[in-house]
C-alpha positions as CSV (number, residue, x, y, z in Angstrom):
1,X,-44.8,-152.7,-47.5
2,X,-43.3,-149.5,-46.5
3,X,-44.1,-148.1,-43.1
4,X,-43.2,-144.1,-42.7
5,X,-43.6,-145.0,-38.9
6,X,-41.5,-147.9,-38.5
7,X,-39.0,-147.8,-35.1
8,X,-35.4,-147.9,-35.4
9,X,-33.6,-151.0,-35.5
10,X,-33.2,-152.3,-32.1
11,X,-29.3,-151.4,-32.3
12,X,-28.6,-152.3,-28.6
13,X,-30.8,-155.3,-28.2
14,X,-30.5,-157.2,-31.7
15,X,-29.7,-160.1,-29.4
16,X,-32.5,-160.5,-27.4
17,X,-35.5,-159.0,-29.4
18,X,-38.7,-158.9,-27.3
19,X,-40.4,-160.1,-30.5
20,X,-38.6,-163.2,-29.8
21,X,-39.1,-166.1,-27.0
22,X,-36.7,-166.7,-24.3
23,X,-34.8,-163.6,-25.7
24,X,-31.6,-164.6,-22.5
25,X,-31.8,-168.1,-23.8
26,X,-28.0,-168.6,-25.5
27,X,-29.2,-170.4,-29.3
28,X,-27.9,-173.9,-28.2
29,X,-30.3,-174.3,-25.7
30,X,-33.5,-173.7,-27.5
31,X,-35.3,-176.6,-27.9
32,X,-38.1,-175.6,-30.4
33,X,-36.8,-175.5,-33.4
34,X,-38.3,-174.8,-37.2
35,X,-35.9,-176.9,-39.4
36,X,-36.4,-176.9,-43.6
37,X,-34.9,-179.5,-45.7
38,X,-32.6,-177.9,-48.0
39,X,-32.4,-178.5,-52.1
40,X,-30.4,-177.1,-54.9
41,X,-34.0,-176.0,-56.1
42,X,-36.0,-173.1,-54.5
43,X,-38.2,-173.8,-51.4
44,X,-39.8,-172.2,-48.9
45,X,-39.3,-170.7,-45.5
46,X,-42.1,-170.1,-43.3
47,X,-41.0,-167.9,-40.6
48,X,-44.3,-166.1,-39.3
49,X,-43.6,-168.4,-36.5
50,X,-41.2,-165.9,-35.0
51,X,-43.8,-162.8,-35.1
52,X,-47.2,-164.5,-34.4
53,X,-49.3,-162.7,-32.8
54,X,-47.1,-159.7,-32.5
55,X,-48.8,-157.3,-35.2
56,X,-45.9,-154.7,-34.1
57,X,-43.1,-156.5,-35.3
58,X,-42.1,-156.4,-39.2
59,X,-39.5,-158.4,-41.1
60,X,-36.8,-156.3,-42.6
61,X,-36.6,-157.0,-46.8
62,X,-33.8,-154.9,-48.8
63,X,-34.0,-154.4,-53.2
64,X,-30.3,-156.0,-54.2
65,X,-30.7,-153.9,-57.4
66,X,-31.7,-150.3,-55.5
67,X,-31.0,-150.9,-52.2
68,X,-34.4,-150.0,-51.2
69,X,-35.6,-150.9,-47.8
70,X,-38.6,-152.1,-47.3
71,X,-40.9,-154.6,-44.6
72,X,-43.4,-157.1,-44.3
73,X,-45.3,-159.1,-41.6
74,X,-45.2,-161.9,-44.8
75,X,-43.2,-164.3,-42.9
76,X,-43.0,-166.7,-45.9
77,X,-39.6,-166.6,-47.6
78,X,-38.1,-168.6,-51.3
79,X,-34.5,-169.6,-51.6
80,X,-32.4,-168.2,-54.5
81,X,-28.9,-168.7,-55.2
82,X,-28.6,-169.0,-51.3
83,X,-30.4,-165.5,-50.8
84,X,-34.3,-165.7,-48.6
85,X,-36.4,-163.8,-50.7
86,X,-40.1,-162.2,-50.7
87,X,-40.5,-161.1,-54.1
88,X,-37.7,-159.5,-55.3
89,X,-36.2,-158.4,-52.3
90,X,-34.1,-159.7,-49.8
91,X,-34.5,-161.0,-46.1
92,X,-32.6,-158.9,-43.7
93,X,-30.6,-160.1,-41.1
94,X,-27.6,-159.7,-38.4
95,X,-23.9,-161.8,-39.3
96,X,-23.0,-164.6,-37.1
97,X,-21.3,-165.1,-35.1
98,X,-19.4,-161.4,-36.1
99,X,-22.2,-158.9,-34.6
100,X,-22.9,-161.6,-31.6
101,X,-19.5,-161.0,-30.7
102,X,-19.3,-156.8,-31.1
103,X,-23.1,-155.9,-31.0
104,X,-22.2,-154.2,-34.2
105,X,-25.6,-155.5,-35.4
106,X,-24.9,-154.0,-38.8
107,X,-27.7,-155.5,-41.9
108,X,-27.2,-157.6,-44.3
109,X,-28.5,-160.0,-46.9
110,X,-29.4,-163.3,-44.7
111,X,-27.4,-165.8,-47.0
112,X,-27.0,-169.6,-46.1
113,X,-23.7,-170.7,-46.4
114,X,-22.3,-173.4,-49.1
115,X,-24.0,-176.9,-50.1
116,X,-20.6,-178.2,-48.7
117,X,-17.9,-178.3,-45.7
118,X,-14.6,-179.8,-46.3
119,X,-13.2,-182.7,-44.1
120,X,-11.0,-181.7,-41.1
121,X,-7.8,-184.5,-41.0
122,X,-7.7,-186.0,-38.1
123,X,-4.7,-184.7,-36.1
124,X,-4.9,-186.6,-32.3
125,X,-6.3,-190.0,-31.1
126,X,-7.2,-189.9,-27.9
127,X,-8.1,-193.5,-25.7
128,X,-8.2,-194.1,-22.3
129,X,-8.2,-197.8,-21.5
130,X,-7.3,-200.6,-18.9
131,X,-4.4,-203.2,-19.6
132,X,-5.0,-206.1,-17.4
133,X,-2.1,-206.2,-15.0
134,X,-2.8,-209.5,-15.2
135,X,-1.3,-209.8,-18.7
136,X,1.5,-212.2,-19.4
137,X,4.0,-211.1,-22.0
138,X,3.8,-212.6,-25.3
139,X,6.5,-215.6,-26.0
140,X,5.7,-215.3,-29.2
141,X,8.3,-212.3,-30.9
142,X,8.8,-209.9,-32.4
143,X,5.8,-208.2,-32.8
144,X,3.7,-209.0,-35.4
145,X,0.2,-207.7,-35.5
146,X,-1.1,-210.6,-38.2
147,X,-0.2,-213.1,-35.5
148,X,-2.4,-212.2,-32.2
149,X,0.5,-214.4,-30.0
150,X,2.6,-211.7,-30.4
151,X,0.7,-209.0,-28.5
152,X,-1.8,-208.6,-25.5
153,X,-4.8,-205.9,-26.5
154,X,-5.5,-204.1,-29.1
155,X,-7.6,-200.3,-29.9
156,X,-9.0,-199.7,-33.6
157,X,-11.0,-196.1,-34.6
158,X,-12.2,-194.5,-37.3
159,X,-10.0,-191.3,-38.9
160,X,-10.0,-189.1,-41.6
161,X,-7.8,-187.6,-44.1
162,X,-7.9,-184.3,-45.5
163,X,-10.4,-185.2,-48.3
164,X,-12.6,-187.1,-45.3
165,X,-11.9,-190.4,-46.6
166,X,-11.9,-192.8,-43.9
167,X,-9.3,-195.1,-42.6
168,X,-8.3,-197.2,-39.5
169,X,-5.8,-196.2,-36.8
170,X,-5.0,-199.3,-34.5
171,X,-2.4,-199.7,-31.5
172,X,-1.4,-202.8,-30.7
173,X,-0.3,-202.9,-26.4
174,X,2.3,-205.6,-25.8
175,X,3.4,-206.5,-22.6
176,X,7.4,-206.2,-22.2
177,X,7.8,-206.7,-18.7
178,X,5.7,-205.8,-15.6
179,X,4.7,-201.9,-15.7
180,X,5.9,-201.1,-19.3
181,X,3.9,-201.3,-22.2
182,X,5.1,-201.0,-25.8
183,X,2.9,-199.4,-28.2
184,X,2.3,-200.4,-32.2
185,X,0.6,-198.3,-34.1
186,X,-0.5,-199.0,-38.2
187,X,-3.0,-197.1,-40.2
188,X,-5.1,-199.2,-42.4
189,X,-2.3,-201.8,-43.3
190,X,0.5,-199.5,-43.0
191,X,3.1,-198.9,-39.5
192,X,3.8,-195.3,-38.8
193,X,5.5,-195.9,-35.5
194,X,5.8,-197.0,-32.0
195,X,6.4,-196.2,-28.6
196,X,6.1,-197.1,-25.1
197,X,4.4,-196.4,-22.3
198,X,5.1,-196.9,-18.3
199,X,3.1,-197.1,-15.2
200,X,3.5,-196.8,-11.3
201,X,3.0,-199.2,-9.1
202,X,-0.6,-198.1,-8.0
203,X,-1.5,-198.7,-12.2
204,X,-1.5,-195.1,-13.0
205,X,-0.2,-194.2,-16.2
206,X,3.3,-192.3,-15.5
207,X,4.9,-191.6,-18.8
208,X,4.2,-191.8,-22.4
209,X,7.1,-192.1,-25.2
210,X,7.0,-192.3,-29.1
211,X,3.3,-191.9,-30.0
212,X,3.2,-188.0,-30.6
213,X,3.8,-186.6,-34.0
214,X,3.6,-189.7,-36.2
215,X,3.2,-189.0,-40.1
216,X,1.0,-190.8,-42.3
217,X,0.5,-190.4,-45.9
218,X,-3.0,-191.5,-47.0
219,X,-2.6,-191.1,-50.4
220,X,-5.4,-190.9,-53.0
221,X,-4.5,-187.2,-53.5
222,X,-5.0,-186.5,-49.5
223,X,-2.7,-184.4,-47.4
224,X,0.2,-185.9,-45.6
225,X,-0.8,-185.8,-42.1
226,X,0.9,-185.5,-38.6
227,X,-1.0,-187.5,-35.6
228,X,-0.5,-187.2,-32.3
229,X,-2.0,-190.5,-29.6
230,X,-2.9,-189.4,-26.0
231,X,-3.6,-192.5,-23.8
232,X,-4.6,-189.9,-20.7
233,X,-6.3,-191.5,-17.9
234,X,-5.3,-194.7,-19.3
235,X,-4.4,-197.6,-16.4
236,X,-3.3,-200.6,-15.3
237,X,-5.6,-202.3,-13.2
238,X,-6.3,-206.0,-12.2
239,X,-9.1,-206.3,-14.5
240,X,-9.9,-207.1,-18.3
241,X,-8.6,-204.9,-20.9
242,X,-11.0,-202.6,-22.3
243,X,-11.8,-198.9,-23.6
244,X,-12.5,-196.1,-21.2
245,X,-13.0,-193.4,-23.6
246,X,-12.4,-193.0,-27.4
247,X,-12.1,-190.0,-29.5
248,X,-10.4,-188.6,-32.1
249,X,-10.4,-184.4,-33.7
250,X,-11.3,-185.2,-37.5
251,X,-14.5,-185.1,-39.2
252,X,-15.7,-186.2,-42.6
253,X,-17.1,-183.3,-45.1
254,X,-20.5,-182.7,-45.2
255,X,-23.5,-182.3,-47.6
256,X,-25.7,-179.2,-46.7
257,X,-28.7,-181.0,-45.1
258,X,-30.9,-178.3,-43.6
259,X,-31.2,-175.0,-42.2
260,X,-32.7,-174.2,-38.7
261,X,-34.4,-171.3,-36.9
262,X,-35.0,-171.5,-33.6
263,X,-37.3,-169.2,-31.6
264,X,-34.9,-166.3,-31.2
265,X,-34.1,-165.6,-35.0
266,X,-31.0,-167.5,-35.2
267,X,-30.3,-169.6,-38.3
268,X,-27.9,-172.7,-38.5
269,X,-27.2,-174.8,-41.3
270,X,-26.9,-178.5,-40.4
271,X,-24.6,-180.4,-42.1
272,X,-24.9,-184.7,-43.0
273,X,-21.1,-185.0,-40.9
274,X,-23.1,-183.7,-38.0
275,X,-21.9,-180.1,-38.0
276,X,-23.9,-176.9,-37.4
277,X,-23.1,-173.5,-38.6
278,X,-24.7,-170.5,-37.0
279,X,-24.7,-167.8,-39.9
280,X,-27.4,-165.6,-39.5
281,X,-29.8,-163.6,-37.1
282,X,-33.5,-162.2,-38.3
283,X,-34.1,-159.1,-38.2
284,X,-37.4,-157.5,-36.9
285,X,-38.7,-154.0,-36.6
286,X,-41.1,-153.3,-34.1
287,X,-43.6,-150.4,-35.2
């Protein structure tokens, strides 16, 4: 419908919209949340959640073919070629995170991003463990990681390549004398380097040598990639040998799983590699 009396847009509040619930609430710490499986196919959106009972607010709907605007109290949106639409025209909303960042709050079409998110190649490993300064070091040499005589501990994780293929990054510790450590590290079968690593007499890690910068090639039409292994916080204590902390930057790519509104407007799109992109704010008109 067209309203001749319909109040400007709220320019310098399009972030905290009275319409909305727990308007000083930053969006990550909502937690009531309207989510909506998301298909290739049309679907619907149902977002009279956001205005109920508030007869004064109106959603904001623009013509893509005359630029016509228009508004509704409808709440219930289809999905088009990425577009949220109520009939032929368009669901309105504020860019994220652009406009949260300037206030510009300028309109646009509210458009959900792509089905898909590529991978992000993992470019540090980060462990913090304990080496058991009760270690002995190996008789067995040189080093040879198919033959578990030849080392004391070992560290496996999951990375990814470019194309989000997974693979296995290990270091292999190996005692050389009391307070120094030398450091193995293979991906899947393959060495890419070594290093060492030294501690004080207290078991506190005091340098690191060797691990950053290592190249691997994954192949399979993937990127080469440069890795870097921090071993931060890692020590040398007087018990077993085990993993603080593991972590490492990459991430596989991801399917477009769903899209989310939460009780202030603001839309995410949730990906299947865990990811969640805020894109979009609704916009309302109060009367």
């Amino acid at each position: 419908m067209r309203l001749s009396r319909i109040s400007t847009i709220l320019l310098m509040s399009c972030f905290s919209i009275t319409g909305f619930a727990s308007p000083s609430l930053p969006h990550s710490s909502l937690n009531y949340t309207h989510h909506h499986h998301v298909s290739k196919g049309s679907y619907s959106l149902d977002l009279n959640f956001l205005i109920k009972d508030q007869p004064q607010l109106f959603f904001v709907l623009k013509n893509p073919e005359t630029g016509a605007i228009s508004y509704t109290q409808d709440g219930l949106f289809f999905m088009k070629d990425n577009y949220y639409y109520h009939g032929k025209n368009r669901l309105q909303g504020y860019v994220m995170p652009t406009d949260l960042a300037n206030n510009a709050c300028t309109l646009t079409d509210v458009k959900l991003p792509g089905f898909g998110i590529p991978a992000t190649a993992t470019s540090v490993m980060m462990n913090s463990l304990n080496l058991d300064s009760n270690s002995v070091a190996p008789t067995v040499v040189p080093f040879d990681r198919a033959n578990i005589a030849s080392w004391n501990y070992s560290v496996a994780q999951a990375i990814y390549d470019s194309l989000g293929n997974t693979h296995t990054a290990t270091l292999y510790f190996v005692l050389s004398s009391y307070n120094y450590w030398a450091v193995n590290v293979f991906v899947d079968e393959n060495p890419i380097g070594s290093g060492r690593i030294t501690f004080d007499s207290t078991g506190l890690l005091t340098s690191t040598e060797g691990l950053s910068s290592l190249m691997f090639n994954p192949g399979s039409g993937a990127a080469p990639q440069v890795i870097s292994f921090v071993l931060d916080g890692t020590t040398q204590f007087g018990m077993s040998s085990s993993v603080w902390r593991s972590s490492q930057d990459g991430l596989s790519s991801g399917a477009l799983m769903a899209d989310s509104v939460d009780m202030n407007g603001y839309m995410s799109a949730e990906y299947t590699n865990g990811q969640s992109i805020l894109f979009s704010k609704v916009a309302v008109v109060k009367n």
